[in-house]
C-alpha positions in Angstrom: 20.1 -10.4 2.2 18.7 -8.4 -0.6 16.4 -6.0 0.3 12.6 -6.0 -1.9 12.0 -3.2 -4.0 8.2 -3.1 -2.7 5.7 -4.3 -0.2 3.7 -5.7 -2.9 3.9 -6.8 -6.6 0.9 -6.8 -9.0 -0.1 -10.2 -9.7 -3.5 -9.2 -11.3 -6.0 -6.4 -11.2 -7.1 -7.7 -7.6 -4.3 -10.0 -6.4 -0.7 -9.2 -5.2 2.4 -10.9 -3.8 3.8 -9.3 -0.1 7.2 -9.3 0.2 9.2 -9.3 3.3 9.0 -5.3 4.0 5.4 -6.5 4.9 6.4 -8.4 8.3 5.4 -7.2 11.5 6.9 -7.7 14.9 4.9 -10.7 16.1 5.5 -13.8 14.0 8.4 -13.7 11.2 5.4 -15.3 8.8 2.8 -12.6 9.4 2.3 -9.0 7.7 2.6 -6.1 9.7 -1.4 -5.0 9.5 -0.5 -1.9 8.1 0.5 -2.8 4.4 -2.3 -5.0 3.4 -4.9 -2.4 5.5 -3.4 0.4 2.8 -3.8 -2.2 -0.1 -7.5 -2.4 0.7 -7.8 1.4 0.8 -6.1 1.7 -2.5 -9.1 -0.5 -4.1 -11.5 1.2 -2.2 -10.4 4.5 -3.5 -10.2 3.4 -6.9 -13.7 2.1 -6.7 -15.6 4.8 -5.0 -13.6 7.2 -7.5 -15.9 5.6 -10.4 -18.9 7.4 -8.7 -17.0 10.5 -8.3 -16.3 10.1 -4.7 -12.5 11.7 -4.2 -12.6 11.4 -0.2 -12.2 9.0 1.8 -13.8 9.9 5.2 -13.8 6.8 6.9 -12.0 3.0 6.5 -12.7 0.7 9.2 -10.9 -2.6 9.0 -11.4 -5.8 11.0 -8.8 -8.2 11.1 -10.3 -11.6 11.7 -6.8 -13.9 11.3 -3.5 -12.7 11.2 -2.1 -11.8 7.6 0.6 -14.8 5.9 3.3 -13.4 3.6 2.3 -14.6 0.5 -0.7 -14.1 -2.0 -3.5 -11.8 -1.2 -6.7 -11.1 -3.2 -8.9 -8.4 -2.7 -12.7 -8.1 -3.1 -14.9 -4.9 -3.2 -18.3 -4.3 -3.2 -20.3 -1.0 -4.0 -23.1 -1.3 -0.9 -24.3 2.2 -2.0 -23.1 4.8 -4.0 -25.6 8.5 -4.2 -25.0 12.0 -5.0 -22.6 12.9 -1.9 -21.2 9.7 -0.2 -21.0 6.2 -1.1 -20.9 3.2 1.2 -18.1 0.1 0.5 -17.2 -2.7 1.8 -14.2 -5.6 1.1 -12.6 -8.6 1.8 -8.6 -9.5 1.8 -8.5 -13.3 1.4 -5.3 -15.6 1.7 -5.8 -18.7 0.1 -9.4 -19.9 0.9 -9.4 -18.0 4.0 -10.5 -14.0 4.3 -8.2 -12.8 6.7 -9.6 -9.1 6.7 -13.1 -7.1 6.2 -13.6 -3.7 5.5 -16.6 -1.0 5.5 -15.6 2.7 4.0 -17.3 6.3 3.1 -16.4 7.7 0.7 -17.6 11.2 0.0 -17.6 14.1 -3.0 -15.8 16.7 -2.8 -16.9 20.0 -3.1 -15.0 23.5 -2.7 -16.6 25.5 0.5 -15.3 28.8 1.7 -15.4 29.0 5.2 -15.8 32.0 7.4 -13.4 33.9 9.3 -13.3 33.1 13.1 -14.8 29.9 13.8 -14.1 28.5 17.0 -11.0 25.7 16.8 -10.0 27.1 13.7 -7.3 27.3 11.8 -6.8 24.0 12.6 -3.9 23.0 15.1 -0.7 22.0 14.0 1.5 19.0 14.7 4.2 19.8 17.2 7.3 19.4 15.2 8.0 19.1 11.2 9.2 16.0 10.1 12.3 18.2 9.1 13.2 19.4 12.2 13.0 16.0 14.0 15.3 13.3 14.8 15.1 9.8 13.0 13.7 6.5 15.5 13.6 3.5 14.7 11.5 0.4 16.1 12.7 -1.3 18.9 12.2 -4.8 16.7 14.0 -3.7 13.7 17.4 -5.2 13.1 17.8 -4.2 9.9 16.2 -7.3 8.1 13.8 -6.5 5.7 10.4 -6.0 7.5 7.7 -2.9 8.5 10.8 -1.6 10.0 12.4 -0.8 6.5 9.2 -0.5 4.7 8.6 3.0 6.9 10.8 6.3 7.9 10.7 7.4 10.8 11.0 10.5 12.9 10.3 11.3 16.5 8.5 14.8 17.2 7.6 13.6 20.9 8.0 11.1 23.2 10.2 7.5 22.7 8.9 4.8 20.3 7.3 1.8 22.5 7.3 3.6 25.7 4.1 5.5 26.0 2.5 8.6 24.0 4.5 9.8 21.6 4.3 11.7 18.1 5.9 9.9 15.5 6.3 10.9 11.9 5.9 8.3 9.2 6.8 7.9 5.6 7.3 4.8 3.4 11.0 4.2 2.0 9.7 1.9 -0.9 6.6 1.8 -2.6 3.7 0.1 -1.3 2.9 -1.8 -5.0 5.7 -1.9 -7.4 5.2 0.8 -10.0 2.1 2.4 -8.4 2.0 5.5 -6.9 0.7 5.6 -3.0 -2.0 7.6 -2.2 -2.0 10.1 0.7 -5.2 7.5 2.0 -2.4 5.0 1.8 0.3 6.0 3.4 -1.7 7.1 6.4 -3.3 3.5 6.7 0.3 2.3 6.8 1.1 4.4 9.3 -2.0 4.3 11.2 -2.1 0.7 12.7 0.9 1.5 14.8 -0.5 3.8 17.4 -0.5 0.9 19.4 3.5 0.1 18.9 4.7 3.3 18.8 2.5 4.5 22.3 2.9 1.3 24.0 3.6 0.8 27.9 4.8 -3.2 27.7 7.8 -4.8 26.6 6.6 -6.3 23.4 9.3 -9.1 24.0 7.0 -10.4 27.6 3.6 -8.7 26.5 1.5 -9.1 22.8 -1.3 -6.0 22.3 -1.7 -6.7 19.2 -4.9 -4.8 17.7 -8.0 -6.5 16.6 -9.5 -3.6 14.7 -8.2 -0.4 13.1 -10.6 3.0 12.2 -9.6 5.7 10.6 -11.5 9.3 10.4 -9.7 11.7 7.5 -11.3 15.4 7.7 -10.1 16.4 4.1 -7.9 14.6 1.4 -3.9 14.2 3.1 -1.1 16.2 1.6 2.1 15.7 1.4 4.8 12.0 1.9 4.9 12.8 5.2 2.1 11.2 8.3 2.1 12.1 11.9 0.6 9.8 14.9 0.3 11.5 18.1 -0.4 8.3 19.8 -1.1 7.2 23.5 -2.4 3.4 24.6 -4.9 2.8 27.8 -5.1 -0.7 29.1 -7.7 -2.2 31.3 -7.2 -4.7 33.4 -8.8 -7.6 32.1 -6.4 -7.9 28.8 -8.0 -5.2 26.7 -6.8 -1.8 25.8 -7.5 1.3 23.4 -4.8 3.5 21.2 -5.7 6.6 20.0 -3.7 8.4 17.8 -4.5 12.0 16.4 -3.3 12.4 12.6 -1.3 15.2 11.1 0.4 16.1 7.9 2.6 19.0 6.7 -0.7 21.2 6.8 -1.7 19.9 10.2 -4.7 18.2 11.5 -5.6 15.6 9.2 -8.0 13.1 11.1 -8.0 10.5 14.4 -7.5 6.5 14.2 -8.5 4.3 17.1 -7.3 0.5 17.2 -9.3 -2.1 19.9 -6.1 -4.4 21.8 -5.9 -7.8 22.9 -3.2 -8.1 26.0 -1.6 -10.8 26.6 2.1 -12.4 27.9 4.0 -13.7 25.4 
């Protein structure tokens, strides 16, 4: 089988066509939330940019049905724009369903010199670099294009889909054909699976598939390369947290938290 060149490819200024690198682990005709979380944040960026808003402090996505591999359409809307943030929000839509909403801050930048000695500063750094880490791969990949190709991976801690772990990230195609990924992007990619790469099932008996995905950025990301120090809590009534702290070359870049449904498969 012939791999795709991208996750996406431009059908119009707001609609694309996934490809296969988009499937997720669940159901062979659903998208891996990731992709289609970082497509949003690539119109949201673009948007709030218009109002001279360069970073992106917050994207919150709520995933109301489960993503179909096929053609996607994005909406966004400018709920407030001012001198130092701006407020957005967006829908992803599959046919004549919306499948996804989204709120976002955006915020404008501004150079600050900060002085020596302030307590939790510098900033920590991630435990490994992604250079001097071994490759991982997820336990559903089997080589068949899917989220599994889409990314690279590299383990600085831990094992992939048994418990907390550190995982680097990176994507091995582009996200849309011919355009450039963000730093924004490529941690949204990464960022929905702190659930997979910290969890404590068997995803072959057990779903936790995540309802919800948040992500906090303290400054602008550098760099290809994403880091999820991840760990999953379950309660015992089918829901469960992951929390993952975010790093890049530079170190600490922000924290992501994704709301679980548990159940047997």
């Amino acid at each position: 089988m012939t791999e795709p060149t991208a996750a996406y490819t431009r059908l119009g200024p707001h609609r694309v066509r996934a490809s296969a690198l988009t499937r997720g682990p669940w159901d062979p005709g659903h998208q891996h939330a990731g992709p289609p979380i970082a497509l949003v944040c690539g119109a949201i960026e673009a948007r709030a940019h218009e109002h001279g808003l360069t970073h992106l402090a917050r994207l919150t996505a709520n995933l109301l049905r489960p993503v179909p591999i096929g053609e996607l359409t994005v909406e966004v809307m400018t709920d407030y724009a001012g001198r130092n943030a701006g407020h957005f929000s967006a829908h992803l839509i599959a046919g004549d369903k919306e499948v996804a909403r989204f709120t976002a801050l955006a915020q404008r930048e501004t150079p600050l010199a900060l002085p020596a000695g302030l307590p939790g500063h510098p900033l920590p750094a991630p435990p490994r670099a992604p250079d001097a880490t071994p490759g991982g791969l997820f336990p559903f990949d089997d080589g068949s294009p899917g989220y599994g190709r889409l990314v690279e991976t590299r383990v600085a801690r831990g094992t992939i889909f048994n418990g907390p772990s550190a995982v680097w990230f990176r994507l091995r195609h582009p996200l849309v054909e011919g355009e450039p990924a963000s730093g924004y992007q490529r941690t949204a990619v990464a960022a929905d699976s702190g659930n997979g790469i910290s969890g404590v099932l068997d995803y072959r008996q057990y779903s936790f598939v995540n309802a919800d995905l948040t992500i906090h950025w303290l400054r602008r990301p550098v760099g290809e390369w994403v880091l999820l120090d991840a760990r999953t809590c379950l309660g015992d009534q089918g829901c469960g947290l992951a929390e993952s702290t975010l790093y890049d070359a530079q170190g600490l870049l922000g924290r992501s938290v994704q709301s679980l449904a548990v159940r047997p498969r």
